[in-house]
N, C-alpha and C positions, 0 to 999 in steps of 0.2 A: 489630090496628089496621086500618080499614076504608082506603080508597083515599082520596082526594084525588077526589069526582066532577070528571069535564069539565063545564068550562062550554061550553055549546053556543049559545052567544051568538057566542063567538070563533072557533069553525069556518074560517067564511069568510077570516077574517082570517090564521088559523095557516094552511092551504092558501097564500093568496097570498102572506104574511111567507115560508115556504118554496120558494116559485118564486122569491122577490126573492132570497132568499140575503141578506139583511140590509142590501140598498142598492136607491136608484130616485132618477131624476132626473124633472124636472117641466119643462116647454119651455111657454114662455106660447103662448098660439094666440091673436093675434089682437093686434089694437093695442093695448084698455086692458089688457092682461094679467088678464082675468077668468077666464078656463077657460084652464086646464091640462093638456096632455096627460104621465099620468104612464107612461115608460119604464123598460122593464127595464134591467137591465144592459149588455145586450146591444143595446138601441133600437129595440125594438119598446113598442107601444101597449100598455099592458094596463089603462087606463083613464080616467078625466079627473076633477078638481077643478075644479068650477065656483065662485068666490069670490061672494059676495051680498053685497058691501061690507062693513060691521063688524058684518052679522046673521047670518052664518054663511055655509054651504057645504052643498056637495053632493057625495058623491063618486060612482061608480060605476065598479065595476071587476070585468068577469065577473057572477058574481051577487050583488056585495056593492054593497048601495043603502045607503047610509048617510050624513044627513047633521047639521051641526053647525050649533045656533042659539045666540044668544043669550038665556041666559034672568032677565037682570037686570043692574045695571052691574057693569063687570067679571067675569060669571059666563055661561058656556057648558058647554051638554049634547052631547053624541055621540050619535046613537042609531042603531041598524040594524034596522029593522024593528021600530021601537017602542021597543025594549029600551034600556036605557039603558045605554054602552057606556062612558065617561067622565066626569067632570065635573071643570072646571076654574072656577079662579076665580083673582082678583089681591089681592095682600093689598095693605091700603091703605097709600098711601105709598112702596111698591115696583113702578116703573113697570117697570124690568127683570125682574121677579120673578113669575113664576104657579107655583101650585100644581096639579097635574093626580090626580084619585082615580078609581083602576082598581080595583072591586074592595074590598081593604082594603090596595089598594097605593094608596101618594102615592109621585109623582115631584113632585121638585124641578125647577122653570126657572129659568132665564137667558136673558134673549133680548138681544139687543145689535141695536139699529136702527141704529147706525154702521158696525158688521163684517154684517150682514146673515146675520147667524146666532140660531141658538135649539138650548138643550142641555137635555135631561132626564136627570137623573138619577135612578136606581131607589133603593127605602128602603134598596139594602145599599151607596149612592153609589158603582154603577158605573154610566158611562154608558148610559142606557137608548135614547136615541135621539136625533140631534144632524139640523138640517138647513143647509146652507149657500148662500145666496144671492152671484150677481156684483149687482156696480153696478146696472144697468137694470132690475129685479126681474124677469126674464123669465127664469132659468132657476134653476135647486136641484138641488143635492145632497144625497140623504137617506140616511141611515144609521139601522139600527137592530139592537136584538140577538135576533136569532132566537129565543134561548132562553128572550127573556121574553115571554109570551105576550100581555102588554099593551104591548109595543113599538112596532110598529106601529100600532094606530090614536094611539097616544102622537104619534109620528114626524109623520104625515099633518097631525094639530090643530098642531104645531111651524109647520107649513108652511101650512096655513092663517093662523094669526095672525101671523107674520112677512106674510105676502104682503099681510095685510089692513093693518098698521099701519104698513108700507112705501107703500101706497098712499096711505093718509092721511096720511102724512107729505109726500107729494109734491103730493096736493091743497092742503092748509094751505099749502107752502112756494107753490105755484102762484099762489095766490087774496093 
């Protein structure tokens, strides 16, 4: 029986998921909290999440450009240098609920706009990568599990769409 090829898409991603050691926090920069700087463990920079309101994101970090659109209602792509890295969507009727496919992996969401958290779970329902917001959506706690290779960029879109739908939620309540 032949190997398991590497995907070489994920490269970047598994190198930085292994510097992270399966956790990074995100500090808002700036007033609206649009760009993120995301830290290691330890609180250094190792790169930023720029947010584009509810059309997606930007990340970069080292040499991983990658970033997330929207490519219909309720449906978002991941891409890194074209490639297409994830795709999620929301099933209808389930405002707490997205489905994320890596692959011929699906993770399971939950996202909760009141506790200012978002959980994926992996198809064998262990968690694959959970992130957690305080109050003033200006800081996160990310977690993810090293040992799945699509946890990470999983983790990063958690914290994207928390931060984006936190925002609109505060615009709406504002307006």
């Amino acid at each position: 029986m032949s190997p398991v090829p590497e995907d070489h898409t994920l490269a970047p991603w598994r190198e930085l998921g292994e510097s992270l050691a399966g956790s990074f926090s995100a500090r808002a920069q700036g007033l609206l909290a649009s760009d993120f700087a995301l830290l290691d463990p330890k609180g250094r920079e190792i790169g930023r999440l720029k947010i584009n309101e509810s059309e997606g994101a930007d990340l970069v970090a080292g040499d991983l450009l990658a970033r997330i659109e929207r490519t219909g209602p309720k449906r978002y792509a991941m891409l890194d240098e074209g490639a297409r890295i994830l795709s999620a969507e929301q099933p209808a009727g389930s405002p707490g609920a997205m489905r994320i496919r890596r692959a011929e992996h699906v993770y399971e969401v939950s996202l909760s706009l009141l506790r200012n958290t978002a959980e994926a779970l992996s198809p064998a329902k262990r968690r694959a990568a959970r992130a957690a917001g305080g109050l003033t959506n200006r800081r996160y706690e990310v977690a993810f599990d090293v040992d799945d290779a699509g946890a990470l960029p999983v983790a990063v879109f958690l914290l994207y769409r928390l931060v984006a739908l936190r925002r609109g939620a505060y615009r709406a309540g504002g307006g």
